[in-house]
MOPAC internal coordinates of N, CA, C and O (Angstrom, degrees):
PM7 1SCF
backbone

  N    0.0000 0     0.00 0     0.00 0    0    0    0
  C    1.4410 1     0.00 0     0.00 0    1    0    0
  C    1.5133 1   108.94 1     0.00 0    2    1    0
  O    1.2310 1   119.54 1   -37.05 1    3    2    1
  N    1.2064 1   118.48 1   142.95 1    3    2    1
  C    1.7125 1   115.03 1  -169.93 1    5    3    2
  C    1.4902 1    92.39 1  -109.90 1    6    5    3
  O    1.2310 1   120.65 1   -19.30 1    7    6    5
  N    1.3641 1   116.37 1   160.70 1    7    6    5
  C    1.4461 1   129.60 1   170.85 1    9    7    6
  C    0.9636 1   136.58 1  -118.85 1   10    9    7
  O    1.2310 1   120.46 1   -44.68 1   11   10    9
  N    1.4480 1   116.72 1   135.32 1   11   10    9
  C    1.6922 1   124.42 1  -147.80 1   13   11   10
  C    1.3611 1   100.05 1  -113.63 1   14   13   11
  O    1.2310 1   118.04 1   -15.28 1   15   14   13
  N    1.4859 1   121.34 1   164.72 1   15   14   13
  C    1.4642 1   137.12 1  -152.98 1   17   15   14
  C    1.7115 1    83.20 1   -98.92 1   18   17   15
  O    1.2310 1   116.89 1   -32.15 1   19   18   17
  N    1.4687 1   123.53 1   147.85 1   19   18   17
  C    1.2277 1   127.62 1   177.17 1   21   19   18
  C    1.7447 1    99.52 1   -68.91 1   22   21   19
  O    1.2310 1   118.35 1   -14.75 1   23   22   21
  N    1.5349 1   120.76 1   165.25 1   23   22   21
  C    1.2025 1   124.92 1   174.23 1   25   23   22
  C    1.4746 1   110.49 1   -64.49 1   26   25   23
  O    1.2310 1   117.40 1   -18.05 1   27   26   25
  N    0.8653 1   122.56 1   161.95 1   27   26   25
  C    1.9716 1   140.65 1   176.87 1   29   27   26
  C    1.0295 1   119.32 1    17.98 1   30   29   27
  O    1.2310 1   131.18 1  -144.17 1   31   30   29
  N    2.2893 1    96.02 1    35.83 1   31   30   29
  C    1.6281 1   101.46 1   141.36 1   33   31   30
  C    1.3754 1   143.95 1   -30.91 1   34   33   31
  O    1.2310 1   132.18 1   119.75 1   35   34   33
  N    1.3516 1    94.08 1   -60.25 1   35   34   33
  C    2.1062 1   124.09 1  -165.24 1   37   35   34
  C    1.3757 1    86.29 1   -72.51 1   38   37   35
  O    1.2310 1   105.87 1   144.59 1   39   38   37
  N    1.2050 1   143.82 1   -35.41 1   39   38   37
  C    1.7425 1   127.52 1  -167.76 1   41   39   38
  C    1.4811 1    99.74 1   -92.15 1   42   41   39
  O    1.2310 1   114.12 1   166.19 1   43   42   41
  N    1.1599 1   128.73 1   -13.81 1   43   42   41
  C    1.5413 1   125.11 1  -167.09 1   45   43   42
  C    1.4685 1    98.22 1  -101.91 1   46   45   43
  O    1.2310 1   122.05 1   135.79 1   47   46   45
  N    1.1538 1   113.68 1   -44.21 1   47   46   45
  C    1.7689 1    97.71 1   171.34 1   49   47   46
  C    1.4552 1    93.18 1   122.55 1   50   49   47
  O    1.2310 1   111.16 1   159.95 1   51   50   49
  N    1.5502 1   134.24 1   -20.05 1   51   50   49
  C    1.3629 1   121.51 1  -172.24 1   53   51   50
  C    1.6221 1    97.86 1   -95.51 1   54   53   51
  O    1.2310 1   140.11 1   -19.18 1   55   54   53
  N    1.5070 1    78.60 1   160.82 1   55   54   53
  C    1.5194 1   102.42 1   173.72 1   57   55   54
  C    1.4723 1   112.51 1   -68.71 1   58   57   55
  O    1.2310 1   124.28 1   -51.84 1   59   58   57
  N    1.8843 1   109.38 1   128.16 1   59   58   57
  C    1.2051 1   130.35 1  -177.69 1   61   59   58
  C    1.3655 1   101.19 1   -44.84 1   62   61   59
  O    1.2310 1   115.84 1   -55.51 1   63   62   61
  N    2.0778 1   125.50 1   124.49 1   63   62   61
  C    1.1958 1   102.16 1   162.59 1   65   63   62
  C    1.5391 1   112.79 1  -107.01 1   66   65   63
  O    1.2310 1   110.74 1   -35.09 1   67   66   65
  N    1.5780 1   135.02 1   144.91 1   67   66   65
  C    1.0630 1   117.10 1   166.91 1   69   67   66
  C    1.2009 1   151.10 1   -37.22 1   70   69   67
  O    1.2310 1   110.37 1   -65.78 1   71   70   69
  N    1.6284 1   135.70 1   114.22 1   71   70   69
  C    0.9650 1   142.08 1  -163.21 1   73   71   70
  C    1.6992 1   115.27 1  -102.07 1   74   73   71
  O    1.2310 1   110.67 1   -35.31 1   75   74   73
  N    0.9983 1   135.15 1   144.69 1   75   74   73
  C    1.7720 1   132.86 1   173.59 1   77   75   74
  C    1.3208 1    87.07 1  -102.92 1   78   77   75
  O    1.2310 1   119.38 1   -95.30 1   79   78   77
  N    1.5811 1   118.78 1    84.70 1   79   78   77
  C    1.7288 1   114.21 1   151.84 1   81   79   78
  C    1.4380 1   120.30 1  -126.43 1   82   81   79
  O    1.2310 1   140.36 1   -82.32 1   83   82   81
  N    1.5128 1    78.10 1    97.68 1   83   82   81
  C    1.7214 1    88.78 1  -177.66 1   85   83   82
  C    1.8922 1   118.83 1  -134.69 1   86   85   83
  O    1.2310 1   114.95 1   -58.66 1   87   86   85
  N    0.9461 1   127.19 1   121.34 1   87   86   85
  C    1.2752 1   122.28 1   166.28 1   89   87   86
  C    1.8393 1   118.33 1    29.46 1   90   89   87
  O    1.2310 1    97.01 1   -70.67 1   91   90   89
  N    1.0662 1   158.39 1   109.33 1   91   90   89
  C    1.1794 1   145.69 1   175.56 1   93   91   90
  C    1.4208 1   108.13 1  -135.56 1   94   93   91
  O    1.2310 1   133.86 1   -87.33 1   95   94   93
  N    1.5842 1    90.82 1    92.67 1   95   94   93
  C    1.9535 1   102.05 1  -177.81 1   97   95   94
  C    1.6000 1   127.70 1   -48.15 1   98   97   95
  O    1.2310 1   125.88 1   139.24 1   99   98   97
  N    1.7242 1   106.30 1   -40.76 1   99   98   97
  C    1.5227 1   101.30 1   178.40 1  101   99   98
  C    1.2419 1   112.24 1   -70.98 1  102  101   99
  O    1.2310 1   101.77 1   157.58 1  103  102  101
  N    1.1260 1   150.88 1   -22.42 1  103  102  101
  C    1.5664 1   151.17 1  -172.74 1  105  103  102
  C    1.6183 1   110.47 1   -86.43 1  106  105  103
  O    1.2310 1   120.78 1   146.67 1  107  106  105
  N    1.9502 1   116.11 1   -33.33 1  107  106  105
  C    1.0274 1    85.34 1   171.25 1  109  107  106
  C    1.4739 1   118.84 1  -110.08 1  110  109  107
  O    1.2310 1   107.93 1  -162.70 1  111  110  109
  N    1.3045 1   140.14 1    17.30 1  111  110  109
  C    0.7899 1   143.22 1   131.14 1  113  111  110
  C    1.7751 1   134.03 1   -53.41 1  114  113  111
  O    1.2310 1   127.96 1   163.49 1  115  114  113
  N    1.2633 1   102.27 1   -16.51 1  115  114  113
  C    1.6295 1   118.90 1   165.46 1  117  115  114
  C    1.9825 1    97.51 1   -75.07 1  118  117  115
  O    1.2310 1   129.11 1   118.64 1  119  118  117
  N    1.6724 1   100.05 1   -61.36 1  119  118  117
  C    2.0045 1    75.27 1  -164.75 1  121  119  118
  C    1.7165 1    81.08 1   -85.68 1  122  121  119
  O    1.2310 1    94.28 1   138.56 1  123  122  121
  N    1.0173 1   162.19 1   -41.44 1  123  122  121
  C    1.9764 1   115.78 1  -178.71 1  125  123  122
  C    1.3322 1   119.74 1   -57.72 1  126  125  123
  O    1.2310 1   106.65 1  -176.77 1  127  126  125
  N    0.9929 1   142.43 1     3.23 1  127  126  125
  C    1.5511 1   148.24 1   142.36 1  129  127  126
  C    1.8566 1   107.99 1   -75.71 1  130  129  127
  O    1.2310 1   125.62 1   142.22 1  131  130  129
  N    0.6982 1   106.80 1   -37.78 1  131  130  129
  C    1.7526 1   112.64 1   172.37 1  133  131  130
  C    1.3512 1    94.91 1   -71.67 1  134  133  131
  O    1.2310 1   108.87 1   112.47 1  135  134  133
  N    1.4337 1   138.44 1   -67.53 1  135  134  133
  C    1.1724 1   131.00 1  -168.23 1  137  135  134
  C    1.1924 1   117.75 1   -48.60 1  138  137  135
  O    1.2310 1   125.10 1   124.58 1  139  138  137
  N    1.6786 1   107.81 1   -55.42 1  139  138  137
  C    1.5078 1   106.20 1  -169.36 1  141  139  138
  C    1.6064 1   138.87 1   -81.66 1  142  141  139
  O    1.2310 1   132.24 1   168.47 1  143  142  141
  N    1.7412 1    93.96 1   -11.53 1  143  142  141
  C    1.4219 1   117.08 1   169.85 1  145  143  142
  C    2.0180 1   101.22 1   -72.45 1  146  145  143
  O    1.2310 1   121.84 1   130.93 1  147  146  145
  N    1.5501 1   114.08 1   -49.07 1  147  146  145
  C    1.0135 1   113.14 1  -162.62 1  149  147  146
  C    1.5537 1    97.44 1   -58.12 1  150  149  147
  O    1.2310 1   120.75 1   116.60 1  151  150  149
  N    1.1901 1   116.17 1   -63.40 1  151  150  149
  C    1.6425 1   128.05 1  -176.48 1  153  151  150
  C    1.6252 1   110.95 1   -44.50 1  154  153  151
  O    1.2310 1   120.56 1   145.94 1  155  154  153
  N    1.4146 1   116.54 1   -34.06 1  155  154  153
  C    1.9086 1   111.06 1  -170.26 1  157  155  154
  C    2.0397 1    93.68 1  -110.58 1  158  157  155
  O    1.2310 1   114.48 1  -176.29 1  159  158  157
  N    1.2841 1   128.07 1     3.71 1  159  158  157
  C    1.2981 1   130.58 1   167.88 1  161  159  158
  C    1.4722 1   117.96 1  -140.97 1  162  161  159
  O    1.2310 1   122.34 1  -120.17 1  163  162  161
  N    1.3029 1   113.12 1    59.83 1  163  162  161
  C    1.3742 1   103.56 1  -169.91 1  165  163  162
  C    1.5395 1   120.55 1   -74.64 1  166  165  163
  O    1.2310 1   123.34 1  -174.00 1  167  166  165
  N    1.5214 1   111.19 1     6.00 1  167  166  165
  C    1.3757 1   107.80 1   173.82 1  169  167  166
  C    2.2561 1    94.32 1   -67.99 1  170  169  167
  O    1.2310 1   122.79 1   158.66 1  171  170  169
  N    1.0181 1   112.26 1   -21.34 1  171  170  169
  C    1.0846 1    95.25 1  -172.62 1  173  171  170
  C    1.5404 1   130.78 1   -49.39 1  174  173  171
  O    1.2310 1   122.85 1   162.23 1  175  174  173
  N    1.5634 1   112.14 1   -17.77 1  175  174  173
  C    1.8634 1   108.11 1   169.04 1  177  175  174
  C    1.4090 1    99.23 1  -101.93 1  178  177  175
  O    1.2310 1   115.86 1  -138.14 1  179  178  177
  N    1.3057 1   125.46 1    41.86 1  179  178  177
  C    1.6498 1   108.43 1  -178.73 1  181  179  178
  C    1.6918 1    79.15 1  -118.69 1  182  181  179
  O    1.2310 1   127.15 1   -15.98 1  183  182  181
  N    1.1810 1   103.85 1   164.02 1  183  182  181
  C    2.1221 1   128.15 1   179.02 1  185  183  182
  C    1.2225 1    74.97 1   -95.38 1  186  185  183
  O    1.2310 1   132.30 1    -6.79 1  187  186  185
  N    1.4898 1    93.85 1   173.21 1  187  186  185
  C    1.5635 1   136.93 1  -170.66 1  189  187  186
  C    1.5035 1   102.33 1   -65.96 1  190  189  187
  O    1.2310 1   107.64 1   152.85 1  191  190  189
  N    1.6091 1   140.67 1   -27.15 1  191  190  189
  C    1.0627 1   156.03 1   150.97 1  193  191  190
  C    1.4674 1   107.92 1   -36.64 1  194  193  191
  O    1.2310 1   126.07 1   134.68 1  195  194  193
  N    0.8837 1   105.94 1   -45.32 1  195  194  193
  C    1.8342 1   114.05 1  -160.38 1  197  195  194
  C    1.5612 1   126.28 1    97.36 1  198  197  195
  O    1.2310 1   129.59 1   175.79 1  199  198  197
  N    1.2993 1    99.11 1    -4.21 1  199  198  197
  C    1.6399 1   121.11 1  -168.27 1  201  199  198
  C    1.6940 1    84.43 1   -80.52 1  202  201  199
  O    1.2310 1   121.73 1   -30.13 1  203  202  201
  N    1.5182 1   114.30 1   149.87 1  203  202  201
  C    1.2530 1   112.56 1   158.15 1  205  203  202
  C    1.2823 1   129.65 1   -99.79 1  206  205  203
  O    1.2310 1   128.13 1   -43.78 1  207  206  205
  N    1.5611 1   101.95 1   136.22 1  207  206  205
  C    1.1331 1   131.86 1  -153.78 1  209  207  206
  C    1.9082 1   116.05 1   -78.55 1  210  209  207
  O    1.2310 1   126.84 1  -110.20 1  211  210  209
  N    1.2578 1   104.44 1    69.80 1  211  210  209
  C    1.5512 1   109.69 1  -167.61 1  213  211  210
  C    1.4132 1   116.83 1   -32.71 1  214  213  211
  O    1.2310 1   126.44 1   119.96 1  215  214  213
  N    1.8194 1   105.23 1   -60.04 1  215  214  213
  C    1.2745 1    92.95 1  -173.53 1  217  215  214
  C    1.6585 1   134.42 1   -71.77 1  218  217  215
  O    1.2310 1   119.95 1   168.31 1  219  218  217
  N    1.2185 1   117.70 1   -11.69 1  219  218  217
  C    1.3899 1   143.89 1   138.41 1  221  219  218
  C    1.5695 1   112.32 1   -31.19 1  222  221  219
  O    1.2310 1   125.71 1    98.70 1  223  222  221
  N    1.4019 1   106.64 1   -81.30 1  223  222  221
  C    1.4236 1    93.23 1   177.35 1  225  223  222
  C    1.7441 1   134.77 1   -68.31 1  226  225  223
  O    1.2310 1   129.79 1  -175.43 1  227  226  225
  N    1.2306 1    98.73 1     4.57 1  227  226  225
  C    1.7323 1   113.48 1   179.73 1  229  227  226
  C    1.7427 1    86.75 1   -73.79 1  230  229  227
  O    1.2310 1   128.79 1   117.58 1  231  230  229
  N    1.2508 1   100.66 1   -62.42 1  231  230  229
  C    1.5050 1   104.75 1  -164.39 1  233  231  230
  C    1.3480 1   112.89 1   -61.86 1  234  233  231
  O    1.2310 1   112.97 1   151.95 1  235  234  233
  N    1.2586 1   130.89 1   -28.05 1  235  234  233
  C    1.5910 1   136.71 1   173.18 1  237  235  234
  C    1.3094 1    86.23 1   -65.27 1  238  237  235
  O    1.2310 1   111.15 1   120.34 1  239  238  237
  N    1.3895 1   134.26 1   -59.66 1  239  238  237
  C    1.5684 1   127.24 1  -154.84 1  241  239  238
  C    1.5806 1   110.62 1   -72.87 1  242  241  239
  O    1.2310 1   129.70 1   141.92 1  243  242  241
  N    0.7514 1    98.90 1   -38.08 1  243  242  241
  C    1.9522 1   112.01 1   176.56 1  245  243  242
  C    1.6913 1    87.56 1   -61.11 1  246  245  243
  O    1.2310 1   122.58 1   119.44 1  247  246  245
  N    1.1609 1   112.66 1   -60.56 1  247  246  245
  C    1.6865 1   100.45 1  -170.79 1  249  247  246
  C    1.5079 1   118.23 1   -44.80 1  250  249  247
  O    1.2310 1   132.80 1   125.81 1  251  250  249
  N    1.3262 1    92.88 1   -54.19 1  251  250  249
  C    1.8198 1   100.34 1  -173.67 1  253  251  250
  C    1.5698 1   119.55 1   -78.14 1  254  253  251
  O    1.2310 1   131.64 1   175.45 1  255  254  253
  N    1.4631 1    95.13 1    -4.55 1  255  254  253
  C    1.6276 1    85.77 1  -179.60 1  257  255  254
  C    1.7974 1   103.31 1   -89.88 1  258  257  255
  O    1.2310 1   133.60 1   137.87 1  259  258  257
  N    1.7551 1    91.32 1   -42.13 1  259  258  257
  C    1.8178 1    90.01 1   170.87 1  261  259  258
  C    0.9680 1   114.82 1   -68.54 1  262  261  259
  O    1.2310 1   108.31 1  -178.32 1  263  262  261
  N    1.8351 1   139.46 1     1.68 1  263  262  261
  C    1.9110 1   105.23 1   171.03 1  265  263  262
  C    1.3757 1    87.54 1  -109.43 1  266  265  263
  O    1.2310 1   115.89 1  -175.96 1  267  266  265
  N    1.3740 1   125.40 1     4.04 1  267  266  265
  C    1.9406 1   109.77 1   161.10 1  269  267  266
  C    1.1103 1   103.72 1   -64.27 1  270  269  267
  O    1.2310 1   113.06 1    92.82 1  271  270  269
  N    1.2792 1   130.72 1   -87.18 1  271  270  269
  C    1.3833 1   147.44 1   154.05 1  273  271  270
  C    1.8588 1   102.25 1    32.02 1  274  273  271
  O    1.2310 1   138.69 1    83.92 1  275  274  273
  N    1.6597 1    81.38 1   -96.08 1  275  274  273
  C    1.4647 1   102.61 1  -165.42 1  277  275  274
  C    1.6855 1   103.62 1   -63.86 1  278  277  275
  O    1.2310 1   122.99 1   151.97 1  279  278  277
  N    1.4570 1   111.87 1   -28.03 1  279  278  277
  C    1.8708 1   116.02 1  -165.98 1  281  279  278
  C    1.7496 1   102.55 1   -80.89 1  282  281  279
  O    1.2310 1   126.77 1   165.04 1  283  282  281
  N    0.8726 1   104.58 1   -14.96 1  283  282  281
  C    1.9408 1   110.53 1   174.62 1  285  283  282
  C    1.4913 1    97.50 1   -78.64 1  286  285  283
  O    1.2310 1   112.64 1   138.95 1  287  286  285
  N    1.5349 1   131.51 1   -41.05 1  287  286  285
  C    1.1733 1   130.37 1  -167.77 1  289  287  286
  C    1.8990 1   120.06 1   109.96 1  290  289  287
  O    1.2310 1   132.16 1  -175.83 1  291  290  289
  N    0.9568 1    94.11 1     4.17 1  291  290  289
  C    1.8486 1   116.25 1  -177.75 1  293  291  290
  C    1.8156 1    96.15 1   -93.68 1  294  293  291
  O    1.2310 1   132.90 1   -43.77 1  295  294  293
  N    1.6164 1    92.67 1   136.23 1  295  294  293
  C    1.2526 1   117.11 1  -163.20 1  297  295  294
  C    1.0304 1   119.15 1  -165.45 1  298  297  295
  O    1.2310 1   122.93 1   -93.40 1  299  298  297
  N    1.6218 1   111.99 1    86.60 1  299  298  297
  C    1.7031 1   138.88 1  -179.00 1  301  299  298
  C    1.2871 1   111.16 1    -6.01 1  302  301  299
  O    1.2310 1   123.19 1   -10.91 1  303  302  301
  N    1.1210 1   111.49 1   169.09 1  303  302  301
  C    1.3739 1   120.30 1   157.83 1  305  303  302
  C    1.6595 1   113.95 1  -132.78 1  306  305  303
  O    1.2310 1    98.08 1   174.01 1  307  306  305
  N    1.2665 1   156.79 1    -5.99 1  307  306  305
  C    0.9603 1   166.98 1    33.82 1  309  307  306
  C    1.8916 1   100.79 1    52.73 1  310  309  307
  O    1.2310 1   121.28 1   -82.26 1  311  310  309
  N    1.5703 1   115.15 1    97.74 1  311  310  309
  C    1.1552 1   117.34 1   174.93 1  313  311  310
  C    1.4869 1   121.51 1   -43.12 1  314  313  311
  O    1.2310 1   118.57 1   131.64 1  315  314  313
  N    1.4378 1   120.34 1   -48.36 1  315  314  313
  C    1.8052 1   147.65 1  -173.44 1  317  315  314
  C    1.8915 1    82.08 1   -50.69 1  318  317  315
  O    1.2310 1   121.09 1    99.39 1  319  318  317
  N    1.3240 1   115.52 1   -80.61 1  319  318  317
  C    1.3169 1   132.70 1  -163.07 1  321  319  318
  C    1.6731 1   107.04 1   -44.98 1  322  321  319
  O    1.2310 1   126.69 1   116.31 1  323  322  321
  N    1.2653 1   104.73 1   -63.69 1  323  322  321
  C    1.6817 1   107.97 1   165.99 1  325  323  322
  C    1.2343 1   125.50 1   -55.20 1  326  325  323
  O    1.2310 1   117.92 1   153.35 1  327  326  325
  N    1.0730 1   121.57 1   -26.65 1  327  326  325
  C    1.6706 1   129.05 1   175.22 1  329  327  326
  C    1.6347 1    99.63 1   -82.23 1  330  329  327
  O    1.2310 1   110.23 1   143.12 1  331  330  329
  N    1.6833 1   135.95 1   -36.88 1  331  330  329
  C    1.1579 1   122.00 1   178.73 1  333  331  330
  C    1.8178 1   116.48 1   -86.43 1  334  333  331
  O    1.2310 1   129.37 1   165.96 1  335  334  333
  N    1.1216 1    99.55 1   -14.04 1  335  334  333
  C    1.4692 1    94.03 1   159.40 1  337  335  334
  C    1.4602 1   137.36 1  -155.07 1  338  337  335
  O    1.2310 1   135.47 1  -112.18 1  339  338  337
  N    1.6694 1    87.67 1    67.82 1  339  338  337
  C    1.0224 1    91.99 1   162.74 1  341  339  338
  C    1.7322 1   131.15 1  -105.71 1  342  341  339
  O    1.2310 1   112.39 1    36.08 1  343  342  341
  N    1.2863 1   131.97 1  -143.92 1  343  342  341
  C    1.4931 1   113.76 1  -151.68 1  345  343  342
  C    1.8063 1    90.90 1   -91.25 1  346  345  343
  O    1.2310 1   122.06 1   156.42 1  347  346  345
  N    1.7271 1   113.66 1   -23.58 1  347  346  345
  C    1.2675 1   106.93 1  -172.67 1  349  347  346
  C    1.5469 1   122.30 1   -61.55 1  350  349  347
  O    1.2310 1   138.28 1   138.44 1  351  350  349
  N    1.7425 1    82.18 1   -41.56 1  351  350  349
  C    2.0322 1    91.72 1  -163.66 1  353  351  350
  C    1.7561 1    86.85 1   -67.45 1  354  353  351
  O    1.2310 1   113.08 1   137.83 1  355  354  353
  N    1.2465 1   130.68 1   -42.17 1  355  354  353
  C    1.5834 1    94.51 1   179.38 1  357  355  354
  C    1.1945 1   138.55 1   -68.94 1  358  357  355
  O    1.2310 1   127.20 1   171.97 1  359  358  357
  N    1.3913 1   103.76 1    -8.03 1  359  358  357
  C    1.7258 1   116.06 1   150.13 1  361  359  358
  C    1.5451 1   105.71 1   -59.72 1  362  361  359
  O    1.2310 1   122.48 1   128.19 1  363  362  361
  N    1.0131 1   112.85 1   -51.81 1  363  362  361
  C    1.7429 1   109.61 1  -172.29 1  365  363  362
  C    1.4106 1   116.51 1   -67.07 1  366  365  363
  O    1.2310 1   122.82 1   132.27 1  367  366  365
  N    1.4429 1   112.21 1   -47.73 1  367  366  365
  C    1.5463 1    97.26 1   165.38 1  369  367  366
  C    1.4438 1   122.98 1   -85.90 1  370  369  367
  O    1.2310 1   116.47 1  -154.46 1  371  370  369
  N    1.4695 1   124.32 1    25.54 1  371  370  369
  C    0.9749 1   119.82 1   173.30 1  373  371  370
  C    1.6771 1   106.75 1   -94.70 1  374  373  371
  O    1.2310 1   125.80 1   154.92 1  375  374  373
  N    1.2670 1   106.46 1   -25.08 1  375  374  373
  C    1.5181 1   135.33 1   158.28 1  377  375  374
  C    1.3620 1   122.23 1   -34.94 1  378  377  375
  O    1.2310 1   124.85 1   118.52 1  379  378  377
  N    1.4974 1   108.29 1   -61.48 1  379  378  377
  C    1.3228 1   149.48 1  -147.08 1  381  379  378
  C    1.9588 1    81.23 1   -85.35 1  382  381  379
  O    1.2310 1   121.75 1   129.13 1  383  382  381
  N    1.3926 1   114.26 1   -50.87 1  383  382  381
  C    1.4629 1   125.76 1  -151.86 1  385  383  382
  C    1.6498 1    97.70 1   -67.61 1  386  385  383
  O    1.2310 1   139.12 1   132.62 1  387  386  385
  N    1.8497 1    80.53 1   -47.38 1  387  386  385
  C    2.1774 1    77.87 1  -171.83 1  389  387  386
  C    1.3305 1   102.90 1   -80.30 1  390  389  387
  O    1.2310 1   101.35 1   136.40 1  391  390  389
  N    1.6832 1   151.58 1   -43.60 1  391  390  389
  C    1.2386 1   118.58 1   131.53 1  393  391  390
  C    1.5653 1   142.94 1    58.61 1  394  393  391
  O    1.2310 1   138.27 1    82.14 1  395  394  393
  N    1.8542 1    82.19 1   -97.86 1  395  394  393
  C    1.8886 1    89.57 1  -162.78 1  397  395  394
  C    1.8031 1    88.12 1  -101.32 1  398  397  395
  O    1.2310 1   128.35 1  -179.35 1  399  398  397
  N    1.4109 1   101.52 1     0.65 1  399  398  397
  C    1.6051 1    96.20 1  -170.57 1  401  399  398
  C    1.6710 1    95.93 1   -82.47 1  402  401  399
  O    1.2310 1   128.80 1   100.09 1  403  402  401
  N    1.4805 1   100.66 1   -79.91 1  403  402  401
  C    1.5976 1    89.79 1  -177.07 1  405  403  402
  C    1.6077 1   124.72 1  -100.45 1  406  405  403
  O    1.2310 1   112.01 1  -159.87 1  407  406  405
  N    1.4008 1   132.67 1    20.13 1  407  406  405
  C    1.1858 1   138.26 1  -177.93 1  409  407  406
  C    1.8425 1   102.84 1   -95.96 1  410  409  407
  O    1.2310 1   125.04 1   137.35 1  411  410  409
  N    1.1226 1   107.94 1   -42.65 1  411  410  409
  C    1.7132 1   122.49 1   174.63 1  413  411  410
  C    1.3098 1   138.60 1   -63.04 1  414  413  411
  O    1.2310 1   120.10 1   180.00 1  415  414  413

């Protein structure tokens, strides 16, 4: 993997620090499988009720937004931002998803 200068280094005046932004297949293939299941099964964020299941779908959405994120190859600069999407936390809320889905 080669390493890229963080964004609006060269205008800020600091020295480029290395970045790992590169392509990361399992994450985005995790949310386009999130996307496209959610979109052709959308009972999938509703509970056993049929009511939809918010906190369920936070965590599906947190998933798919962090392996877009990180699966395009974009990679914060802002610690908070990098820590919420990166390739782990969508492991974690993918965690989080099966969870409140069938542990609850």
């Amino acid at each position: 993997m080669r390493k890229l200068p963080t964004a609006g280094s060269a205008t800020d005046g600091d020295p480029a620090e290395p970045v790992d932004a590169a392509i990361h297949l399992p994450s985005l293939i995790t949310a386009v499988a999130i996307m496209l299941t959610g979109s052709v099964y959308p009972l999938l964020f509703a509970g056993p009720d049929g009511k939809a299941d918010h906190g369920l779908a936070m965590a599906l959405f947190w998933a798919m937004s962090a392996g877009l994120v990180r699966g395009v190859g974009f990679v914060p600069r802002a610690r908070l931002w990098r820590l919420l999407f990166s390739g782990w936390s969508c492991v974690v809320a993918l965690l989080l998803a099966g969870w409140l889905r069938f542990a609850v």
